[in-house]
Backbone as XML, in Angstrom:
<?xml version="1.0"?>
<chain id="A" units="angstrom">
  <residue number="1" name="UNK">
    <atom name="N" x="-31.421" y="20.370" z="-39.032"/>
    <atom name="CA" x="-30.501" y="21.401" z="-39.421"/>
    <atom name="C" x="-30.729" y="21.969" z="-40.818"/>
  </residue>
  <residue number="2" name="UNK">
    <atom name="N" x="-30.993" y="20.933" z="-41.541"/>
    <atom name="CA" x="-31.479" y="21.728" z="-43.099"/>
    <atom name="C" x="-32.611" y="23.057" z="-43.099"/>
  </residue>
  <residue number="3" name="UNK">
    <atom name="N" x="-33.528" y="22.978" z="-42.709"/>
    <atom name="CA" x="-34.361" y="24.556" z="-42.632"/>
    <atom name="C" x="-33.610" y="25.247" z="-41.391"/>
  </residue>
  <residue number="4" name="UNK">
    <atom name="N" x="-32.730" y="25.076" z="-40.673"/>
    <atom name="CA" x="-31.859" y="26.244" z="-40.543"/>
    <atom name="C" x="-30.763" y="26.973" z="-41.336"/>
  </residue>
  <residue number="5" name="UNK">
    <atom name="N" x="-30.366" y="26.159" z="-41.500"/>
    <atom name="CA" x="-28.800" y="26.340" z="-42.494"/>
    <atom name="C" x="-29.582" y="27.416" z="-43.905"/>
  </residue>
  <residue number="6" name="UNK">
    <atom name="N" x="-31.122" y="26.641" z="-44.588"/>
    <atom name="CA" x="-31.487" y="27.113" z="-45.473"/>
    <atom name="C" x="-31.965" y="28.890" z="-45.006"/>
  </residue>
  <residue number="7" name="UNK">
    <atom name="N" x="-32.827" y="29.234" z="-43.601"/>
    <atom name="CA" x="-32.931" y="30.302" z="-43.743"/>
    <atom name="C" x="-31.647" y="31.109" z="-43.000"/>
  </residue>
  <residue number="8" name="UNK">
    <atom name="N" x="-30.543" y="30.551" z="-42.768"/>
    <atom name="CA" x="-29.518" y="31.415" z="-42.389"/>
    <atom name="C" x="-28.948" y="32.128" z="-43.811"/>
  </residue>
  <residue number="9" name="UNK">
    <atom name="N" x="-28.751" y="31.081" z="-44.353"/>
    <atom name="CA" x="-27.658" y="31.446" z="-45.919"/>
    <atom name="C" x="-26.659" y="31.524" z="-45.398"/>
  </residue>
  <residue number="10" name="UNK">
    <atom name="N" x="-26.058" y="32.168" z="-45.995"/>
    <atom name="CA" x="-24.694" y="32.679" z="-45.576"/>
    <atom name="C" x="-24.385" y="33.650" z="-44.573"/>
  </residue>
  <residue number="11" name="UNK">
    <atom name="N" x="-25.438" y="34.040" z="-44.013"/>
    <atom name="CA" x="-25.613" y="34.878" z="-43.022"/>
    <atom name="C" x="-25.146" y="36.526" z="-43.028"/>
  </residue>
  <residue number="12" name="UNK">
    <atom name="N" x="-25.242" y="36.903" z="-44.211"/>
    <atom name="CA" x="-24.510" y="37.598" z="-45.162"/>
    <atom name="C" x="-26.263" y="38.689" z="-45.045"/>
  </residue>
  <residue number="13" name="UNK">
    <atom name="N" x="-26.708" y="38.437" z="-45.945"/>
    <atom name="CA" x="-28.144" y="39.089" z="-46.276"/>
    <atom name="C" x="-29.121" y="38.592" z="-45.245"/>
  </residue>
  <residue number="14" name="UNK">
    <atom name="N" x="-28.803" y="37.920" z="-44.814"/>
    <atom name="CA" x="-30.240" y="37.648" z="-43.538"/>
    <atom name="C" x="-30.221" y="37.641" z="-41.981"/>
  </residue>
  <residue number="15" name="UNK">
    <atom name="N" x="-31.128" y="38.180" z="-41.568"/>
    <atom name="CA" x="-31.193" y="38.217" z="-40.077"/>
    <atom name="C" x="-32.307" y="36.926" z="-39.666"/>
  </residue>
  <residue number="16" name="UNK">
    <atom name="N" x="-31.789" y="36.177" z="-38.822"/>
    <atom name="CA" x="-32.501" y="34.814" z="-38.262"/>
    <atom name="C" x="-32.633" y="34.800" z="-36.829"/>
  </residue>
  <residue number="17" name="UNK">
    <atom name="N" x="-33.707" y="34.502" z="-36.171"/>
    <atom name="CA" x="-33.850" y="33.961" z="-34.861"/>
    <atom name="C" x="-33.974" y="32.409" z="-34.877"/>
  </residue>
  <residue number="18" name="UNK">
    <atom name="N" x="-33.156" y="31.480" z="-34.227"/>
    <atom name="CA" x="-33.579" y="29.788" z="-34.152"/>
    <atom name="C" x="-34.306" y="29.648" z="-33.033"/>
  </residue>
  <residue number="19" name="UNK">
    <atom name="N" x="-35.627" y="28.902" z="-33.290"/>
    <atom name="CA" x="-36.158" y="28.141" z="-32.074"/>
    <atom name="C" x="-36.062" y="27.169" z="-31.372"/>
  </residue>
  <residue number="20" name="UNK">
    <atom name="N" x="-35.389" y="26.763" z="-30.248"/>
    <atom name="CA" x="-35.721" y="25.313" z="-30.452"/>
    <atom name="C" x="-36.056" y="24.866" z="-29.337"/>
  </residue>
  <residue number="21" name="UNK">
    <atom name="N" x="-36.228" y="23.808" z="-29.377"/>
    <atom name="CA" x="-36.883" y="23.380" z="-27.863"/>
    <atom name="C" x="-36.164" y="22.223" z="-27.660"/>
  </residue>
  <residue number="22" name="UNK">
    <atom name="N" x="-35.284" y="22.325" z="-26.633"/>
    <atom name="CA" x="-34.876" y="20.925" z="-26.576"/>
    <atom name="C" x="-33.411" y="20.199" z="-27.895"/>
  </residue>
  <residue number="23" name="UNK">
    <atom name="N" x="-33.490" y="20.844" z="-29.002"/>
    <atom name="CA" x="-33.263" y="20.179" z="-29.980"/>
    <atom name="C" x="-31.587" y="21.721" z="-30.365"/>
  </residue>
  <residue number="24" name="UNK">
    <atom name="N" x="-30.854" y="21.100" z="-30.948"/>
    <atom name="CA" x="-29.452" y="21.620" z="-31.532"/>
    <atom name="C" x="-28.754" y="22.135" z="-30.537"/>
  </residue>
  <residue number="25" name="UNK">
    <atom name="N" x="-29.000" y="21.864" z="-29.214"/>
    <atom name="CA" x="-28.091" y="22.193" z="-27.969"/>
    <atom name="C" x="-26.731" y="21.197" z="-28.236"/>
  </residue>
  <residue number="26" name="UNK">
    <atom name="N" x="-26.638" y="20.068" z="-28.871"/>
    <atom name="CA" x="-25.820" y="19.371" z="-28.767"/>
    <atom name="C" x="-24.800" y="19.209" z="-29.994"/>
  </residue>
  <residue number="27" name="UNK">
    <atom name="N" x="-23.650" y="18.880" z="-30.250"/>
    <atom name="CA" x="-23.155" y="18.228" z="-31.674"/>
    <atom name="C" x="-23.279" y="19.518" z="-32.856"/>
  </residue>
  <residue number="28" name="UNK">
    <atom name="N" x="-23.753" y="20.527" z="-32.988"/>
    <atom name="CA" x="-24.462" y="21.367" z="-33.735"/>
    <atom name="C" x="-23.422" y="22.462" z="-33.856"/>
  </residue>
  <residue number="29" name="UNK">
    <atom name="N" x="-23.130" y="22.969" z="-34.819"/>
    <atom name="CA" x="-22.146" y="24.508" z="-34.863"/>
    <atom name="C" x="-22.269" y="24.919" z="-36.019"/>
  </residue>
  <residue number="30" name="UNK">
    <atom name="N" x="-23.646" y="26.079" z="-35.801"/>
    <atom name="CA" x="-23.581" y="27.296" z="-36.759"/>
    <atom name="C" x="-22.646" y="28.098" z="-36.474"/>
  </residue>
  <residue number="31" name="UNK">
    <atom name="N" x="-21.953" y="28.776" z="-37.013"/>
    <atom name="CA" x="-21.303" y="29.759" z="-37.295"/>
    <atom name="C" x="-21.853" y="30.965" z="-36.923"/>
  </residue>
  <residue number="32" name="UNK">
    <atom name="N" x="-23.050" y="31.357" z="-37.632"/>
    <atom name="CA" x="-23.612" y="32.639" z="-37.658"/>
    <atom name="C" x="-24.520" y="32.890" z="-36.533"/>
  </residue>
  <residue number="33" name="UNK">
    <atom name="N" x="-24.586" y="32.149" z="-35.460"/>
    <atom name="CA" x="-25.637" y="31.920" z="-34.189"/>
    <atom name="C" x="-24.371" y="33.232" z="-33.379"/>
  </residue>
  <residue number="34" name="UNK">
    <atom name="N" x="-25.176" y="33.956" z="-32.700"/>
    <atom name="CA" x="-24.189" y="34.820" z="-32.062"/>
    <atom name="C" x="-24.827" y="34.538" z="-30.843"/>
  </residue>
  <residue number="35" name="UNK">
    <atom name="N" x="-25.764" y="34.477" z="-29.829"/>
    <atom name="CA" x="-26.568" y="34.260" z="-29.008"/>
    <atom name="C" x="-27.449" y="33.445" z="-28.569"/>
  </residue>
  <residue number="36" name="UNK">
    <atom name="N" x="-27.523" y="33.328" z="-27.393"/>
    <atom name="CA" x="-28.457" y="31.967" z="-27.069"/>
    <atom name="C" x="-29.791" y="32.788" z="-25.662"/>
  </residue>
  <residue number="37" name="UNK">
    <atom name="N" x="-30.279" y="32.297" z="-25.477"/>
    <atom name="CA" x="-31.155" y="32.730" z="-24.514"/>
    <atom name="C" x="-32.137" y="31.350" z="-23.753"/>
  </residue>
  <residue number="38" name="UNK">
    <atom name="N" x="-31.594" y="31.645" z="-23.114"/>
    <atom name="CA" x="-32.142" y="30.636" z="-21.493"/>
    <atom name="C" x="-33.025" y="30.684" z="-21.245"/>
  </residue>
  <residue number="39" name="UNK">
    <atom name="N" x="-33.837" y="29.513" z="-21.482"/>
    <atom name="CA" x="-35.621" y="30.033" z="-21.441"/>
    <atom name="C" x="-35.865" y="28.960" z="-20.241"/>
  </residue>
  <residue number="40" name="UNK">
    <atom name="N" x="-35.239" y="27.993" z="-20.442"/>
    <atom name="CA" x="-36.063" y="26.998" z="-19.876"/>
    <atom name="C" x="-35.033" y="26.196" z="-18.411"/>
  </residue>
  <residue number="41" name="UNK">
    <atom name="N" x="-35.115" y="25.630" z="-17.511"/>
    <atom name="CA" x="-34.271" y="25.103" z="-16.527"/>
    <atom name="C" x="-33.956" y="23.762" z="-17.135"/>
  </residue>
  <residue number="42" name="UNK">
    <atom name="N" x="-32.530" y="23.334" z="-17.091"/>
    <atom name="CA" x="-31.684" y="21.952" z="-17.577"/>
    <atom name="C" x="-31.087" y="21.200" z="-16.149"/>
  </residue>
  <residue number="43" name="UNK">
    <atom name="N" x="-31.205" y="20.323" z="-15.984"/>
    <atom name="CA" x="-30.633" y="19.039" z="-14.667"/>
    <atom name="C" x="-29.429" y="19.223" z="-14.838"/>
  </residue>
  <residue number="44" name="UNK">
    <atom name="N" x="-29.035" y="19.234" z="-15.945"/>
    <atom name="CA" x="-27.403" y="18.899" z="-15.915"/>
    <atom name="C" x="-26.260" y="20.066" z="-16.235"/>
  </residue>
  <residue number="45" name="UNK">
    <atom name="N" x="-25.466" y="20.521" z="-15.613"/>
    <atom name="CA" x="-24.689" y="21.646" z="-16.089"/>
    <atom name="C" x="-24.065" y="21.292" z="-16.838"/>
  </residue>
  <residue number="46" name="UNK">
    <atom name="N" x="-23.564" y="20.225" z="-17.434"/>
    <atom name="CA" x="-22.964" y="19.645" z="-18.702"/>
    <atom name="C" x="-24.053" y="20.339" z="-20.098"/>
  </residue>
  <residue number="47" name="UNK">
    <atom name="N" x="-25.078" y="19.943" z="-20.006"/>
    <atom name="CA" x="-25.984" y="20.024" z="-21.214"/>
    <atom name="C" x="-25.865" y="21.596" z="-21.057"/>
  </residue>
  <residue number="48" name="UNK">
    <atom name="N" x="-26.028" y="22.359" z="-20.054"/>
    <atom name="CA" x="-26.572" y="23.780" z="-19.636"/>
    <atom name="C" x="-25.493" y="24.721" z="-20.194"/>
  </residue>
  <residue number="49" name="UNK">
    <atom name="N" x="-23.884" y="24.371" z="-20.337"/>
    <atom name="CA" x="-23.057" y="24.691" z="-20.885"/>
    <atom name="C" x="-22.629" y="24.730" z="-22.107"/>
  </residue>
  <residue number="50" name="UNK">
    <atom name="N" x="-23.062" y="23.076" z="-22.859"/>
    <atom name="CA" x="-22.760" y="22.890" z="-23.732"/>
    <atom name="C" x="-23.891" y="23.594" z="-24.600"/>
  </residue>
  <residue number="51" name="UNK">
    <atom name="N" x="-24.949" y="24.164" z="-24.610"/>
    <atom name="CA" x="-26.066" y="25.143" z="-25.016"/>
    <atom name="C" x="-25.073" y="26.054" z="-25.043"/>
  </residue>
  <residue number="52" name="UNK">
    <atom name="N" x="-24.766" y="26.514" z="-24.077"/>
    <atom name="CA" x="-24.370" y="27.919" z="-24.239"/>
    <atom name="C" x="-22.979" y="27.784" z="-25.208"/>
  </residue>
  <residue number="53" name="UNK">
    <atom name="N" x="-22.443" y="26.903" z="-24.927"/>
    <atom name="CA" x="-20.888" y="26.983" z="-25.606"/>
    <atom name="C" x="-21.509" y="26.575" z="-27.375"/>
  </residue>
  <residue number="54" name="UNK">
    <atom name="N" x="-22.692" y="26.908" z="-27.702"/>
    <atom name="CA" x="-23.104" y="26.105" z="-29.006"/>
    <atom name="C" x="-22.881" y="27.664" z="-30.104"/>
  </residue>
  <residue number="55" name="UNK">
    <atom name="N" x="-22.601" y="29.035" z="-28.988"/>
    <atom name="CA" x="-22.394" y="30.208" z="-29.938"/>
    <atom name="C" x="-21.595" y="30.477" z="-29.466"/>
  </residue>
  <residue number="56" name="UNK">
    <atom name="N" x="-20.313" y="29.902" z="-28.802"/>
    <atom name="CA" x="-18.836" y="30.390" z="-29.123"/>
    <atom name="C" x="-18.427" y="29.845" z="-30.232"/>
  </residue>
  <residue number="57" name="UNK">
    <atom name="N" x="-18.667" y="28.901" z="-31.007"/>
    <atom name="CA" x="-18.215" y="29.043" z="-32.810"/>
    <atom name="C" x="-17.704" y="29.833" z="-33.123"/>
  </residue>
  <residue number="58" name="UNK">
    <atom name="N" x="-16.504" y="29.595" z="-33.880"/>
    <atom name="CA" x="-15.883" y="30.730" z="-34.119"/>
    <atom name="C" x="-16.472" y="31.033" z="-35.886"/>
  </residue>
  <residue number="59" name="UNK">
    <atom name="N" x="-17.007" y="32.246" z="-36.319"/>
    <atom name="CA" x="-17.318" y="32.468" z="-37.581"/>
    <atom name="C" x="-16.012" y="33.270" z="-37.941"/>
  </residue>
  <residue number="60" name="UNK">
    <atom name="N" x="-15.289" y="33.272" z="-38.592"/>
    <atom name="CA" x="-14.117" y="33.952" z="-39.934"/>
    <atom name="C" x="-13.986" y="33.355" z="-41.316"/>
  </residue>
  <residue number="61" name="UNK">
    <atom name="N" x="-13.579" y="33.950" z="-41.899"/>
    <atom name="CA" x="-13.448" y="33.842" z="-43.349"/>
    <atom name="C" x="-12.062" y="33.768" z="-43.602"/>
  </residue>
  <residue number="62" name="UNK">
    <atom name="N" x="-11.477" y="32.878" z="-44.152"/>
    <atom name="CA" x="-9.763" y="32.998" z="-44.468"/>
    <atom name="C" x="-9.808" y="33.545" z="-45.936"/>
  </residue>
  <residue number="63" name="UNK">
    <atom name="N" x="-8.951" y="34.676" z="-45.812"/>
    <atom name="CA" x="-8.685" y="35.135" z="-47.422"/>
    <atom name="C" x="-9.168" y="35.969" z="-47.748"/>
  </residue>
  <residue number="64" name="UNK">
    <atom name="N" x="-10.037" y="36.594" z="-46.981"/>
    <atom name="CA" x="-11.297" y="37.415" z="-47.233"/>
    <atom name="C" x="-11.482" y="38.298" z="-48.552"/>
  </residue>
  <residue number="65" name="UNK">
    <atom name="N" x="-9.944" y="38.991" z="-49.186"/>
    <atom name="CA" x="-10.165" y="39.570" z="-50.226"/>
    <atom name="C" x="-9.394" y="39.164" z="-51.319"/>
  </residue>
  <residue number="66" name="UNK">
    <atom name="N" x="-8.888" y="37.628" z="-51.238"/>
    <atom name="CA" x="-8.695" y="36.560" z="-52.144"/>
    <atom name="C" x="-7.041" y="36.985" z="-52.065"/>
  </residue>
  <residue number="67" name="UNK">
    <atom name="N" x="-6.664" y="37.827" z="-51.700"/>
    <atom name="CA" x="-4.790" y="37.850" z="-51.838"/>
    <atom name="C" x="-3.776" y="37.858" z="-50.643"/>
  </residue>
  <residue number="68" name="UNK">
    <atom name="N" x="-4.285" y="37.547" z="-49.745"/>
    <atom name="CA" x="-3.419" y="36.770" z="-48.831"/>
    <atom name="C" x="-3.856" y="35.613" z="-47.805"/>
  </residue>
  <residue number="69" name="UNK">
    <atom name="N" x="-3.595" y="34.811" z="-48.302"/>
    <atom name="CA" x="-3.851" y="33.033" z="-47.902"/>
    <atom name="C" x="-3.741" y="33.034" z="-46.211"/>
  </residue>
  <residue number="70" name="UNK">
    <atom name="N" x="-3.188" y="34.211" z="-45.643"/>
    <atom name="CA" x="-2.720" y="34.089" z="-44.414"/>
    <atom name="C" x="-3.616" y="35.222" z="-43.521"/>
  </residue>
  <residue number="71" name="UNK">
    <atom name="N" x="-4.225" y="35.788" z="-44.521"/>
    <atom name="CA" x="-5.702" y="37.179" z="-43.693"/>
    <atom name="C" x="-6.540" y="35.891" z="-43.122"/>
  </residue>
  <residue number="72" name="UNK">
    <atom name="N" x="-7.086" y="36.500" z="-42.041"/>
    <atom name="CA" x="-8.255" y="35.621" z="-41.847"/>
    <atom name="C" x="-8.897" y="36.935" z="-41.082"/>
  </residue>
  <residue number="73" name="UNK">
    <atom name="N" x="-10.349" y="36.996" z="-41.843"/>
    <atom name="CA" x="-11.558" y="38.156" z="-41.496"/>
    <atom name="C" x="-12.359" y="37.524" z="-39.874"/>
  </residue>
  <residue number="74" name="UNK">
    <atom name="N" x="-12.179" y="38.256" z="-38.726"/>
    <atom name="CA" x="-13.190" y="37.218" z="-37.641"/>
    <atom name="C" x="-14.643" y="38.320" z="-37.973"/>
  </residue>
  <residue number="75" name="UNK">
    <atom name="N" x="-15.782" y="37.194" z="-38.137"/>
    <atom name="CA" x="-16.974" y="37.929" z="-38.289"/>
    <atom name="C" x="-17.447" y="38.277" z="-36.794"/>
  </residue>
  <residue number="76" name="UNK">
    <atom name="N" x="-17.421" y="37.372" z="-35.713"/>
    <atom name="CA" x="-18.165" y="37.198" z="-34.719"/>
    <atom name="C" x="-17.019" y="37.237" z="-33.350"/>
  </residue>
  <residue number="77" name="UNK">
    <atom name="N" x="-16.687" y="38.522" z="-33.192"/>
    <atom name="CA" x="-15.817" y="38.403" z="-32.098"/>
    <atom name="C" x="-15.846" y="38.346" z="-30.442"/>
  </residue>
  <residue number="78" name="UNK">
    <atom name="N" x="-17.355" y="38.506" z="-30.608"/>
    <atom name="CA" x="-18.200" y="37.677" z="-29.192"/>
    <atom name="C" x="-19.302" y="37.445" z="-29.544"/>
  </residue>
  <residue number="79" name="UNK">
    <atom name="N" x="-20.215" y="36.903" z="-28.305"/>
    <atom name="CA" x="-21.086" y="36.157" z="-28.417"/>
    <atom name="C" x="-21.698" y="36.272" z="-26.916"/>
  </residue>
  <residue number="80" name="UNK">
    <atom name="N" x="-22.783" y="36.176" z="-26.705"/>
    <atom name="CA" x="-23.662" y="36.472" z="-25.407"/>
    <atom name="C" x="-24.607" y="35.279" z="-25.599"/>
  </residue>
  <residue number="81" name="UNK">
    <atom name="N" x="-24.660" y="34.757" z="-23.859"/>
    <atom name="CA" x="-25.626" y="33.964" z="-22.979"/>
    <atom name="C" x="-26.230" y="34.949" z="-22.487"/>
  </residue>
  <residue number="82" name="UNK">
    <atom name="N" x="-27.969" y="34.729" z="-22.640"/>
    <atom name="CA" x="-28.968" y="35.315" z="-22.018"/>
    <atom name="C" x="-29.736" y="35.135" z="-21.025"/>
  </residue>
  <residue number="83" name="UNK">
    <atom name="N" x="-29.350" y="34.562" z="-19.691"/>
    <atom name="CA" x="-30.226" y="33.975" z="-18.643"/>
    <atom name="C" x="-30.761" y="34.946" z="-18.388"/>
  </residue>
  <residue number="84" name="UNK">
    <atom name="N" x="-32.591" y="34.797" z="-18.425"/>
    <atom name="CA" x="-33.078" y="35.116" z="-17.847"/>
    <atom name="C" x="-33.729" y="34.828" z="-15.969"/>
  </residue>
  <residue number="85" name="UNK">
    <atom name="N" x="-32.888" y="33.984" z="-16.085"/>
    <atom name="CA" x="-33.183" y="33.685" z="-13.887"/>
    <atom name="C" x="-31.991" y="33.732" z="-13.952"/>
  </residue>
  <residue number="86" name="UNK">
    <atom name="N" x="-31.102" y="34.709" z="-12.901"/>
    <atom name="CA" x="-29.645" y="34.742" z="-12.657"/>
    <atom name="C" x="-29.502" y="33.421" z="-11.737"/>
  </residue>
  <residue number="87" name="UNK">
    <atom name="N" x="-30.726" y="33.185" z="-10.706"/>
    <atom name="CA" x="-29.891" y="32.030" z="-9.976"/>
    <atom name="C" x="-29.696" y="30.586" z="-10.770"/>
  </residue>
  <residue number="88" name="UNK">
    <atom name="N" x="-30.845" y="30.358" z="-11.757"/>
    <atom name="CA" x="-30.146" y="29.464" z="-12.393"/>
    <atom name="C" x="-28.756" y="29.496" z="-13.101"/>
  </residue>
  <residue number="89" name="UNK">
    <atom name="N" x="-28.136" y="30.243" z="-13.493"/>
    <atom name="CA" x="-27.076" y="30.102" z="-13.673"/>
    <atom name="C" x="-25.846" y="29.853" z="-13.114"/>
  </residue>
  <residue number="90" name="UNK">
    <atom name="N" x="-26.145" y="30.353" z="-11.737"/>
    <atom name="CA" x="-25.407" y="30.508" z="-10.534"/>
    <atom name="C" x="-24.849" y="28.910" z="-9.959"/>
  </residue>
  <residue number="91" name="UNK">
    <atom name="N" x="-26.399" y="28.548" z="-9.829"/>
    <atom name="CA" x="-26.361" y="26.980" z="-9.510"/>
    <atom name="C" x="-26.153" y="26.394" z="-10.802"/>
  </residue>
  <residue number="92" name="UNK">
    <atom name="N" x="-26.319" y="26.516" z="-11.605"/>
    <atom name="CA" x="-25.320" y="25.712" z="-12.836"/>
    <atom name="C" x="-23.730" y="25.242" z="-12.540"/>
  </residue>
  <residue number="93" name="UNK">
    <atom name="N" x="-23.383" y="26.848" z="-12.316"/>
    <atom name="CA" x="-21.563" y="27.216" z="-12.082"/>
    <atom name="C" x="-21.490" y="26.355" z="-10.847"/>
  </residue>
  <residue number="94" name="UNK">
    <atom name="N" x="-22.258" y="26.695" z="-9.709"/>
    <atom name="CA" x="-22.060" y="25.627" z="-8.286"/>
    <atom name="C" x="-22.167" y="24.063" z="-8.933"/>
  </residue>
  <residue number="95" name="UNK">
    <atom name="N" x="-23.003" y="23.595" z="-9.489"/>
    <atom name="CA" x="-23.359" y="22.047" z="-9.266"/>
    <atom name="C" x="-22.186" y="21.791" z="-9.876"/>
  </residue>
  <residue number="96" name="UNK">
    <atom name="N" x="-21.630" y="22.392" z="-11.204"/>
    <atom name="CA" x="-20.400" y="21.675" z="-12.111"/>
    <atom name="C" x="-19.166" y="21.933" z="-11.146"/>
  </residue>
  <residue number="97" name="UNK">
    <atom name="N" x="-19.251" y="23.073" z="-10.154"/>
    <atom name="CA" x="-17.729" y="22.928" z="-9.686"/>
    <atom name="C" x="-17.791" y="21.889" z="-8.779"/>
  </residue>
  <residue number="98" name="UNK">
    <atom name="N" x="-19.182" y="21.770" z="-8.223"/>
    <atom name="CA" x="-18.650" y="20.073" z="-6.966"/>
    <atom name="C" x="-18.713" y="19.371" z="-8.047"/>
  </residue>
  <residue number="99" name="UNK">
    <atom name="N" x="-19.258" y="18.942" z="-8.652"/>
    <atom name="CA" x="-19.083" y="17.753" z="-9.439"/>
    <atom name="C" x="-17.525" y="17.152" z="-9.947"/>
  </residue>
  <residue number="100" name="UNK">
    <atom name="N" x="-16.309" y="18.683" z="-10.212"/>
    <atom name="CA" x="-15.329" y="18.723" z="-10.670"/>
    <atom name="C" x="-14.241" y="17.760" z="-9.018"/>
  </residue>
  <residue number="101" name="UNK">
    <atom name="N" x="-15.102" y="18.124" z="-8.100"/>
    <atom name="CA" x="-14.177" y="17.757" z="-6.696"/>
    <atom name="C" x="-15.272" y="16.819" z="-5.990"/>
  </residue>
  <residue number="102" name="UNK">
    <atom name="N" x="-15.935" y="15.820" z="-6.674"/>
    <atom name="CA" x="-16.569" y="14.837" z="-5.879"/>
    <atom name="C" x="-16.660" y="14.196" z="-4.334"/>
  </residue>
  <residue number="103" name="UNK">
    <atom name="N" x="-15.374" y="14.080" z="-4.157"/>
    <atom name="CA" x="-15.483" y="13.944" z="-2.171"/>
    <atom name="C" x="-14.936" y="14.690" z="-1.795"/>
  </residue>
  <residue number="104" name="UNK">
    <atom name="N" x="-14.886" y="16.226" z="-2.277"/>
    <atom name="CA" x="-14.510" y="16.778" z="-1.029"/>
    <atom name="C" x="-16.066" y="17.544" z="-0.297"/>
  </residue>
  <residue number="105" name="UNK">
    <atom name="N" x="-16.098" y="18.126" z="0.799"/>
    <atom name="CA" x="-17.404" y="18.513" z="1.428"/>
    <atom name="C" x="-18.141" y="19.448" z="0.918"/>
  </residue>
  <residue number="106" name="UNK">
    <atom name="N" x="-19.041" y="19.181" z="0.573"/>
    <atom name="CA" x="-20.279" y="20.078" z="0.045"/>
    <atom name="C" x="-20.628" y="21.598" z="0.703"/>
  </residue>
  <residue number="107" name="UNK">
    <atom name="N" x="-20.605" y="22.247" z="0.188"/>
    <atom name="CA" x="-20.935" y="23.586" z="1.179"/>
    <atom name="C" x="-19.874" y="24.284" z="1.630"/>
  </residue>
  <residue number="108" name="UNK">
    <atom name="N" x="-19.519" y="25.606" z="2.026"/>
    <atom name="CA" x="-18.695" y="26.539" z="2.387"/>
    <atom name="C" x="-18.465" y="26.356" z="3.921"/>
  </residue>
  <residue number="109" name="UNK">
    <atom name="N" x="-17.131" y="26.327" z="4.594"/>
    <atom name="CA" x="-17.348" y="25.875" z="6.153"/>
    <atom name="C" x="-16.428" y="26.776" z="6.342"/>
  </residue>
  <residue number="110" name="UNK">
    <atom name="N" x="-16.623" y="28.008" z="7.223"/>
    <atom name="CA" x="-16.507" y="28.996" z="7.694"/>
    <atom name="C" x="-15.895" y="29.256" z="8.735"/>
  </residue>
  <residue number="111" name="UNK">
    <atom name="N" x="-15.237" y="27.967" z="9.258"/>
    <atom name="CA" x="-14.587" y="27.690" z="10.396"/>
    <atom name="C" x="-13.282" y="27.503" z="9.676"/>
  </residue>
  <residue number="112" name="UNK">
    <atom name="N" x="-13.049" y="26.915" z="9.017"/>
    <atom name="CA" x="-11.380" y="26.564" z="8.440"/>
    <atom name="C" x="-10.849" y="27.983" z="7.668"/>
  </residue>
  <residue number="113" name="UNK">
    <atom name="N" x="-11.898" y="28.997" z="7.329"/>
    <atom name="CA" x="-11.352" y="30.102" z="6.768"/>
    <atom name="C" x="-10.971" y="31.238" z="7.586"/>
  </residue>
  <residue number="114" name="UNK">
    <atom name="N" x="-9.925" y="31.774" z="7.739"/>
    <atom name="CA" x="-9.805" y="32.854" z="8.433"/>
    <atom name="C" x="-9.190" y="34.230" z="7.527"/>
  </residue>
</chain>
């Protein structure tokens, strides 16, 4: 995290792209990260989320022009996931919702719906 943090700054004067491979998907919250981009396929929709949820951080400033304790400036009022394969994402959203309902039946059954 230190040679990130160092070429972010304050995120004020600089524009940054992070690389990473594998590495600050987890535990990690820049502030100034507005975007993520999906390069690679993940096993687990836990990890696959928690990537993406690594640039909902919320960036604001409280106070912003030092005279009311109760302003708070939001810098970053969204933030974008970039999949590039839509079906991986798709099956991301599928595997975590069975996972959420463990025994009930796998798959859409087309007979009980009318």
């Amino acid at each position: 995290m230190p040679p990130v943090r160092k070429a972010i700054g304050s995120g004020f004067e600089t524009k940054t792209i992070t690389l990473s491979c594998g590495k600050l998907t987890t535990g990690v919250t820049v502030p100034q990260w507005s975007s993520i981009q999906m390069l690679r396929n993940l096993k687990s929709p836990e990890t696959y989320f928690q990537a993406a949820f690594r640039v909902q951080s919320p960036w604001s400033i409280k106070n912003p022009n030092g005279d009311n304790p109760n302003e708070e400036e939001i810098l970053k009022p969204v933030c974008f996931v970039f999949d590039f394969a839509p079906t991986r994402a798709l099956r991301q959203l599928s595997e975590y919702g069975i996972g959420l309902s463990p025994n009930e039946p796998k798959g859409w059954d087309q007979s009980t719906t009318r």
